[in-house]
Backbone bond lengths (Angstrom), bond angles and torsions (degrees), N, CA, C in turn:
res aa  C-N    CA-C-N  psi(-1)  N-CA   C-N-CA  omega(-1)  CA-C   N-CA-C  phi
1 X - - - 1.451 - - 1.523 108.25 -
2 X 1.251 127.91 140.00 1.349 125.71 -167.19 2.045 98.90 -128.71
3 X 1.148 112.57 140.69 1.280 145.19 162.75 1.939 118.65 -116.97
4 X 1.462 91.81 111.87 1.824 107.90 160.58 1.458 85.33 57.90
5 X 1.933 125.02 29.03 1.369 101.24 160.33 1.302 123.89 100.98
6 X 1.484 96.94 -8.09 1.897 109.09 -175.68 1.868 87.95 -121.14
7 X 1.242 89.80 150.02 1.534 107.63 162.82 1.569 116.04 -69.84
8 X 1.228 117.84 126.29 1.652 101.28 -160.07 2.014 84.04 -102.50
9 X 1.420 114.79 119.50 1.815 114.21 165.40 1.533 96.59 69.75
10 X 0.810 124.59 18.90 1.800 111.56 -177.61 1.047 132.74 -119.84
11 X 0.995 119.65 -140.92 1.571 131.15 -172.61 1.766 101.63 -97.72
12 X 1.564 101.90 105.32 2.035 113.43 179.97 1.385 89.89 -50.94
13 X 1.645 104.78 127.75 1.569 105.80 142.92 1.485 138.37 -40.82
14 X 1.235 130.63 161.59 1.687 106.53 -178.86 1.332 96.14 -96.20
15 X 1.173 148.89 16.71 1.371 143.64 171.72 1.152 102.41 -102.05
16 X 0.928 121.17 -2.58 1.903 108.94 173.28 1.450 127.29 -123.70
17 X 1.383 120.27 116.03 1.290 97.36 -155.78 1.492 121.81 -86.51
18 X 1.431 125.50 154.73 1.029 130.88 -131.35 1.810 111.54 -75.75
19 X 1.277 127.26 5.59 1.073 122.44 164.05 1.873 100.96 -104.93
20 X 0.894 121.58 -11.28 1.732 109.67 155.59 1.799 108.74 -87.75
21 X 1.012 130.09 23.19 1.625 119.90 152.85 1.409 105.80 -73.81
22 X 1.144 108.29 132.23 1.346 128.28 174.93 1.432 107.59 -152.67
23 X 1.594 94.22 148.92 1.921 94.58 163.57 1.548 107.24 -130.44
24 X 1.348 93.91 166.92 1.586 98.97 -166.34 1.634 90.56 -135.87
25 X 0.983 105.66 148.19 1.534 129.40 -162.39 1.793 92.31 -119.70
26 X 1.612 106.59 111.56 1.654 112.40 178.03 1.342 103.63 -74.96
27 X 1.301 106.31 -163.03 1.504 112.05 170.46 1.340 114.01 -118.61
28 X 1.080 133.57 149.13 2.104 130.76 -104.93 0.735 116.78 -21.91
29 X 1.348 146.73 54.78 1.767 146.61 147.08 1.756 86.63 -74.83
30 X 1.249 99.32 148.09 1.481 136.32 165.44 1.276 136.72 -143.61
31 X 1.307 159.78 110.95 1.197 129.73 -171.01 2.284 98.91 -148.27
32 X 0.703 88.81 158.64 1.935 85.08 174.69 1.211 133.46 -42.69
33 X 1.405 108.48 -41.56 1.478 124.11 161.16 2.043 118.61 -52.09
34 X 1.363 89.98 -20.75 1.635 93.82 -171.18 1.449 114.75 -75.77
35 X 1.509 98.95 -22.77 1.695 95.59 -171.87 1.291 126.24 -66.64
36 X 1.073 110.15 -4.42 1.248 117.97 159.92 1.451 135.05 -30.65
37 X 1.712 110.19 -38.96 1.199 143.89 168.94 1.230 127.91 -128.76
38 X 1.515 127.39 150.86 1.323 115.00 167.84 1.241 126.60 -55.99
39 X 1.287 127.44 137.95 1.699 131.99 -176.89 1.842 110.41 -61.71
40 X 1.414 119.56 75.54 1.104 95.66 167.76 1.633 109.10 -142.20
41 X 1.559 98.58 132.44 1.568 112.44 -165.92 1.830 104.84 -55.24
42 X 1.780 95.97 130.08 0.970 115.57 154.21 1.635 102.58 104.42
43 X 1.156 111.33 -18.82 1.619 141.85 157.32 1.531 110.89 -20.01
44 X 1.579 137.28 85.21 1.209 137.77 174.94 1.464 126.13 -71.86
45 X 1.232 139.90 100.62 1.170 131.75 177.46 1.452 132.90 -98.21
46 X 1.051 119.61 90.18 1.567 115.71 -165.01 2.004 106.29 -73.75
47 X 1.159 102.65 125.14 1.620 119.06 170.50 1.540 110.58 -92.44
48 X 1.218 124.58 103.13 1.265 147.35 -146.28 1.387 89.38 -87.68
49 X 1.459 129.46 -67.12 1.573 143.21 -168.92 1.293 116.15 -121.32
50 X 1.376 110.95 158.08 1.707 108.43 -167.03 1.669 84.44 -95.18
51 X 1.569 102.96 136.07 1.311 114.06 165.56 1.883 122.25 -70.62
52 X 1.239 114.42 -17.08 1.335 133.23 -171.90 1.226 119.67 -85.65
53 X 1.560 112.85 -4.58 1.378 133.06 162.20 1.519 120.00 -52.60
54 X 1.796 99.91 -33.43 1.522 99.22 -167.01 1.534 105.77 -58.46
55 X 1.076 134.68 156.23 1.416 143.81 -172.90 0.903 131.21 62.64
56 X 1.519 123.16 -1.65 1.253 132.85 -176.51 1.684 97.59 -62.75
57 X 1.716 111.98 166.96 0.885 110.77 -171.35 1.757 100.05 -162.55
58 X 1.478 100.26 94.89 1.655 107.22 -168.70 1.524 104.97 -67.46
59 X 1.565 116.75 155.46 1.579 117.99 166.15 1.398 109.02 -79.02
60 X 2.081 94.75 151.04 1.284 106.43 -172.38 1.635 119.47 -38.49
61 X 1.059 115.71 159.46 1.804 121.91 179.12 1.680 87.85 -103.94
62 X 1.222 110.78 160.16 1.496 133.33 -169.53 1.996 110.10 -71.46
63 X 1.322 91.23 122.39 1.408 93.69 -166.12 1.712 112.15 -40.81
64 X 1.621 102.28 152.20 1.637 95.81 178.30 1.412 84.39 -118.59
65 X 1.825 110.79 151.06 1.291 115.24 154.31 1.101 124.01 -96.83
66 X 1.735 155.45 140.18 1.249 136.65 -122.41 2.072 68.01 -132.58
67 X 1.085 97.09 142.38 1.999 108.88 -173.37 1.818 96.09 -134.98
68 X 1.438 81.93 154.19 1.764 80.93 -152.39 1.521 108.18 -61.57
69 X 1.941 111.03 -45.06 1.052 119.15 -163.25 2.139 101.92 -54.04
70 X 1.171 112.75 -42.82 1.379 115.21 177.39 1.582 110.85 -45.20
71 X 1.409 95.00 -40.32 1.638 93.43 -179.62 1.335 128.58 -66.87
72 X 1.766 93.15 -31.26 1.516 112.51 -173.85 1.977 100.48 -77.65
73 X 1.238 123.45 -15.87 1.449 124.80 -171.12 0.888 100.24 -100.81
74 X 1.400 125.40 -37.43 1.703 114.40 -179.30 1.679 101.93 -61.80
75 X 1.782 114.54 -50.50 1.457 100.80 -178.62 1.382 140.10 -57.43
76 X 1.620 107.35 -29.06 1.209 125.79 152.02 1.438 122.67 -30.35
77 X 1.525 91.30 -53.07 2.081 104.00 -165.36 1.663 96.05 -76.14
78 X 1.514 123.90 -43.32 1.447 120.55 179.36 1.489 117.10 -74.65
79 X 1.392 127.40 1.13 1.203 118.95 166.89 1.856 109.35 82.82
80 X 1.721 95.39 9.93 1.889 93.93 174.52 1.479 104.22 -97.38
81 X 1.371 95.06 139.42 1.031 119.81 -167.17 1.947 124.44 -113.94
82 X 1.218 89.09 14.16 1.605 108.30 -170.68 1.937 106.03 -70.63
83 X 0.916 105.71 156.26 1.401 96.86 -179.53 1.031 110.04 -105.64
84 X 1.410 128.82 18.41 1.332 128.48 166.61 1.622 118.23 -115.14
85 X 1.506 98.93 15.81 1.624 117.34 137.56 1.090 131.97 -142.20
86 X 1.261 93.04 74.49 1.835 118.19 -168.00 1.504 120.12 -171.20
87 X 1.396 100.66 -31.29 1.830 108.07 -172.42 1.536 82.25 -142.12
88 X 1.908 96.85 119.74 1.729 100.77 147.37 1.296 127.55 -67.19
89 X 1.242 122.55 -42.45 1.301 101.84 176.24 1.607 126.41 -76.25
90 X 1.336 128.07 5.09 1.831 140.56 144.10 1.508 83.71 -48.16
91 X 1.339 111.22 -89.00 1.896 119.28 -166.96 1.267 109.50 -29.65
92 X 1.079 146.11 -54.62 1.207 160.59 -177.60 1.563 108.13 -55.66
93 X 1.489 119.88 -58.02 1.588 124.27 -170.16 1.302 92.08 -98.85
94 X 1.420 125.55 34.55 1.636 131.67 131.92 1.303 124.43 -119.57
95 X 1.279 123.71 10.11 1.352 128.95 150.05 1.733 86.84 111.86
96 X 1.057 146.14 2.38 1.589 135.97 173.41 1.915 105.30 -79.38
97 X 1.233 86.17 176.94 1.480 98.71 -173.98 1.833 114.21 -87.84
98 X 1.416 95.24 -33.88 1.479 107.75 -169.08 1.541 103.22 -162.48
99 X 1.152 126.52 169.23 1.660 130.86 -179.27 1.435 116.20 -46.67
100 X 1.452 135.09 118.35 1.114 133.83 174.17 1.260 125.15 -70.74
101 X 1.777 112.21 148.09 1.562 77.73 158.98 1.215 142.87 -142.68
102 X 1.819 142.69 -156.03 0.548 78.34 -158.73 2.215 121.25 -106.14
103 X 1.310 100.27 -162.89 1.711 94.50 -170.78 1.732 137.80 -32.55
104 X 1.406 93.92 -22.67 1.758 114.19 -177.51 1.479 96.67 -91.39
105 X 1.254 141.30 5.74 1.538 134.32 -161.39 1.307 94.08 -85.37
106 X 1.419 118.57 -20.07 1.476 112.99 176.37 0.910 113.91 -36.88
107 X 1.717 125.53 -67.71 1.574 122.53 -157.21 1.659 115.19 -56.82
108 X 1.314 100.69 -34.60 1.652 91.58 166.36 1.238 134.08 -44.69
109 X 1.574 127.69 -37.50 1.338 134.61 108.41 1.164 134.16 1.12
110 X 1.045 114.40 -83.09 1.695 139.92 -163.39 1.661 98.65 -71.15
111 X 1.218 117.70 -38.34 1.593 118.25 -166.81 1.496 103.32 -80.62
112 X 1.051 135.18 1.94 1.479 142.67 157.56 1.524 104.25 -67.57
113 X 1.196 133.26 -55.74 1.534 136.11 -147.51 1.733 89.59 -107.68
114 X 1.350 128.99 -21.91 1.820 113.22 173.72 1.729 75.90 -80.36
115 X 1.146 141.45 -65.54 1.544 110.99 -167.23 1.450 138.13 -16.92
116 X 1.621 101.13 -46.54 1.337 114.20 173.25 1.325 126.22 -73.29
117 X 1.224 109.93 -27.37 1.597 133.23 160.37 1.655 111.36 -38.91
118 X 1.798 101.92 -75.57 1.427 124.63 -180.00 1.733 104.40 -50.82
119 X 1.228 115.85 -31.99 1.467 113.10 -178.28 1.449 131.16 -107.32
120 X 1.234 98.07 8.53 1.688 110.55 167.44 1.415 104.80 -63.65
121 X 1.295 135.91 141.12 1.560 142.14 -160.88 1.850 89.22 -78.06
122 X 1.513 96.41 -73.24 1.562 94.81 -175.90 1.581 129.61 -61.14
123 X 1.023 115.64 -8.35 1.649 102.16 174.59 1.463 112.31 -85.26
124 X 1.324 130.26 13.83 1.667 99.90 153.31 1.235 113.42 97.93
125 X 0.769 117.07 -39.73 1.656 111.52 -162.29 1.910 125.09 -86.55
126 X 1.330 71.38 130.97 1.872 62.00 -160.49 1.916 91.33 -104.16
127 X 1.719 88.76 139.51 1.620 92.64 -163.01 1.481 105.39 -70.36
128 X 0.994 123.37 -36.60 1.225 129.48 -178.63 1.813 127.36 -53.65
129 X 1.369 106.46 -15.03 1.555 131.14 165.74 1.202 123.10 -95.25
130 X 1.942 111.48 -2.75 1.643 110.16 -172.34 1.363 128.52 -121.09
131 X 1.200 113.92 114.85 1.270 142.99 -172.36 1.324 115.52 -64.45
132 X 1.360 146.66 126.25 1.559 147.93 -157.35 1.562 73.41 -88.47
133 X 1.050 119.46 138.24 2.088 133.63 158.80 1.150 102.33 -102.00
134 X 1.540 143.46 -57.22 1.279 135.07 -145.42 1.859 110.24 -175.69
135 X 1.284 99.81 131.10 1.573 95.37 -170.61 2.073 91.00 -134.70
136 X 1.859 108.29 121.57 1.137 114.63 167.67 1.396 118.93 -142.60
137 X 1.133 114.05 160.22 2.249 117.34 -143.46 1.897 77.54 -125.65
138 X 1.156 119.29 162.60 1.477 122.55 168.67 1.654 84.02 -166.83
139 X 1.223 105.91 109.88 1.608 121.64 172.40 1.387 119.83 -121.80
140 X 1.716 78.91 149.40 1.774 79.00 -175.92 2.173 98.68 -106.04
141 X 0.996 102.44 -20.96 1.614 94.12 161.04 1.768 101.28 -173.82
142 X 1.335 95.10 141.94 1.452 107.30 170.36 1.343 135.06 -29.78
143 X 1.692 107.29 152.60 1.357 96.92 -162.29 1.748 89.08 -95.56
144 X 1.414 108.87 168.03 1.454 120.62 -164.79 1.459 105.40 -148.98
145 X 1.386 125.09 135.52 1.466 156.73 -147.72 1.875 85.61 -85.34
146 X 1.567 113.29 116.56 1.419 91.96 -179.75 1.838 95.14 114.67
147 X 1.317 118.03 -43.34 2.087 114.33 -171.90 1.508 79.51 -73.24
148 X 1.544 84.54 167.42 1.409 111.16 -173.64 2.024 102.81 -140.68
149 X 1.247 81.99 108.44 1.984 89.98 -156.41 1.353 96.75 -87.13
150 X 1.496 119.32 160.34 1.445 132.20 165.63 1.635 92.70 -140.95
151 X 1.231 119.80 162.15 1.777 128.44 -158.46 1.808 87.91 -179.33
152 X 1.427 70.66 136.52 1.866 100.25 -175.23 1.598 106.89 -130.55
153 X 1.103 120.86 137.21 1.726 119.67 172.67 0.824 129.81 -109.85
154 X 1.360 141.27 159.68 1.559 141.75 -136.52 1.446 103.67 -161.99
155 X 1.122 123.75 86.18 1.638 117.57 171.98 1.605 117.05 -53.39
156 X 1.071 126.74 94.01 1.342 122.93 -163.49 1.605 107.28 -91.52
157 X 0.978 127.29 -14.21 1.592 141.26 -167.41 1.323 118.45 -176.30
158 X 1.733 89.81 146.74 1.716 102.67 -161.01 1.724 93.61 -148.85
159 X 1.738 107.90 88.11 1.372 78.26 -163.63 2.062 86.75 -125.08
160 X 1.692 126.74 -179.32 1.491 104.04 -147.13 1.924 63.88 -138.38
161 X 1.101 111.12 178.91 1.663 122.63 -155.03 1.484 97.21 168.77
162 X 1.120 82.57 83.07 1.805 105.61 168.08 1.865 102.86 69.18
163 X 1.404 87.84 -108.31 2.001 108.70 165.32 1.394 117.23 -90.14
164 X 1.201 103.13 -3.10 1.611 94.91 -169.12 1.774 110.14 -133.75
165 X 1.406 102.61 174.55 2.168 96.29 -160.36 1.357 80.00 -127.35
166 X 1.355 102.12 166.85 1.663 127.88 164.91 1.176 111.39 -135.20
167 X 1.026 111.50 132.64 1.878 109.35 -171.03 1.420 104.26 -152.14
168 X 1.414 93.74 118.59 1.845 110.93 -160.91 1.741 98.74 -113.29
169 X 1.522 91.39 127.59 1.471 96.69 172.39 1.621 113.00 -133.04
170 X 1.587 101.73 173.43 1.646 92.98 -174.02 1.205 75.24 -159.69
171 X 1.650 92.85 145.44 1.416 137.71 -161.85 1.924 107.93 -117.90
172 X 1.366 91.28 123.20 1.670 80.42 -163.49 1.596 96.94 -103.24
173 X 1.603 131.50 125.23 1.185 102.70 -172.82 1.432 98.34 -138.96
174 X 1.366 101.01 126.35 1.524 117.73 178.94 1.497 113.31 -107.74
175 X 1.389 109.95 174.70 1.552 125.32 -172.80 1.544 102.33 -99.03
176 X 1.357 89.13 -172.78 1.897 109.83 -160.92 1.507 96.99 -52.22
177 X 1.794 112.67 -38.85 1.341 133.77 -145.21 1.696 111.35 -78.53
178 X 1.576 96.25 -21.10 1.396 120.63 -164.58 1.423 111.10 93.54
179 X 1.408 133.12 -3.77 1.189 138.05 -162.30 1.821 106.31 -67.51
180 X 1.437 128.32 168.90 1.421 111.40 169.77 1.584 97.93 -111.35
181 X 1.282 94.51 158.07 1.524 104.79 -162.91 1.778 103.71 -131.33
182 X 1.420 117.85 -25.68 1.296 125.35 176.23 1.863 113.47 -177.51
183 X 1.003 108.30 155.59 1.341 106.31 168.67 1.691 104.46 -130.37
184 X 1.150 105.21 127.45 1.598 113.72 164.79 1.300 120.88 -93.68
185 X 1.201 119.07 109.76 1.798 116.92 158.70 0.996 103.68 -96.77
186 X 1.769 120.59 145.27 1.129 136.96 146.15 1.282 109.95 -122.45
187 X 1.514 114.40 154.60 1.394 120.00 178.01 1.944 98.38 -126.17
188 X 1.526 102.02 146.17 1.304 122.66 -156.65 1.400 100.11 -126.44
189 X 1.474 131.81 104.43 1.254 153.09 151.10 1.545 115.30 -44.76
190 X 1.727 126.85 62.70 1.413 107.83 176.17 1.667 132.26 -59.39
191 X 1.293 151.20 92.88 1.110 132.82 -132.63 1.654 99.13 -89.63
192 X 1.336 127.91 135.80 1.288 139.12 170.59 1.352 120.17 -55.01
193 X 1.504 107.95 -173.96 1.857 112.51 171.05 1.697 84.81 -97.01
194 X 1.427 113.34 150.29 1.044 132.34 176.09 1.424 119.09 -124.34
């Protein structure tokens, strides 16, 4: 339903881009969609993120193969120091195939498929307003120097906090085999106009 020309709670036109959606609340127009906000004329509401995101569910991103030296630089850069992401043969005389690594290597992964997220036209989000909130791994076995990952994303939550959104996704990422190997959620703090 549209008022003075703006979509009032709805569905952004495609001519407008999505940080100019706004609705404007006339004076006694009312309609269901409005409650969203208090009724008061002339009242600008900027919709930061598309709420309709929740469930979405982007196609896989192009398999990555995880190579040792990457493993060995990422551990470097995180300050792990285990030798079973550092020396194959440690990995090896612990029963792995090749250097493990270590638990956060996900997002290297995972940061392929929030790409697609950040670049969907309609979801809103402007990168430059978004704040990392929360980053958690739930694995069913380690990643290993040598897998060859594929990761799919899942908008799991779309929720709005005052001026500002949180929008939690999880990244499902399996091996060559189809097997699951970890899931990454992160949740993304879009920050509002204030």
């Amino acid at each position: 339903m549209t008022t003075g020309g703006f979509v009032v709670c709805g569905v952004r036109p495609p001519s407008l881009p999505h940080r100019a959606f706004v609705a404007t609340f006339g004076s006694g127009t009312r309609d269901a969609d409005a409650t969203l906000a208090p009724h008061r004329p002339g009242r600008l509401i900027v919709v930061p993120v598309n709420p309709d995101l929740q469930g979405r569910t982007f196609p896989s991103v192009a398999p990555y193969l995880v190579g040792r030296e990457k493993v060995r630089e990422f551990a470097r850069a995180t300050l792990a120091d285990s030798p079973l992401n550092l020396d194959p043969a440690a990995a090896r005389a612990a029963g792995y195939d090749d250097v493990v690594a270590p638990p956060t290597f996900a997002v290297v992964v995972q940061e392929h498929t929030l790409a697609q997220l950040l670049a969907e036209p309609d979801a809103g989000i402007d990168f430059s307003r978004v704040v990392h909130g929360d980053q958690r791994f739930t694995f069913t076995r380690p990643i290993v120097a040598g897998d060859e990952l594929t990761a799919t994303l899942t908008v799991t939550s779309v929720k709005s906090l005052g001026a500002h959104s949180m929008v939690t996704a999880a990244s499902e990422i399996v091996d060559s085999s189809g097997a699951h190997v970890v899931t990454a959620t992160s949740t993304l703090v879009v920050r509002g106009d204030e």
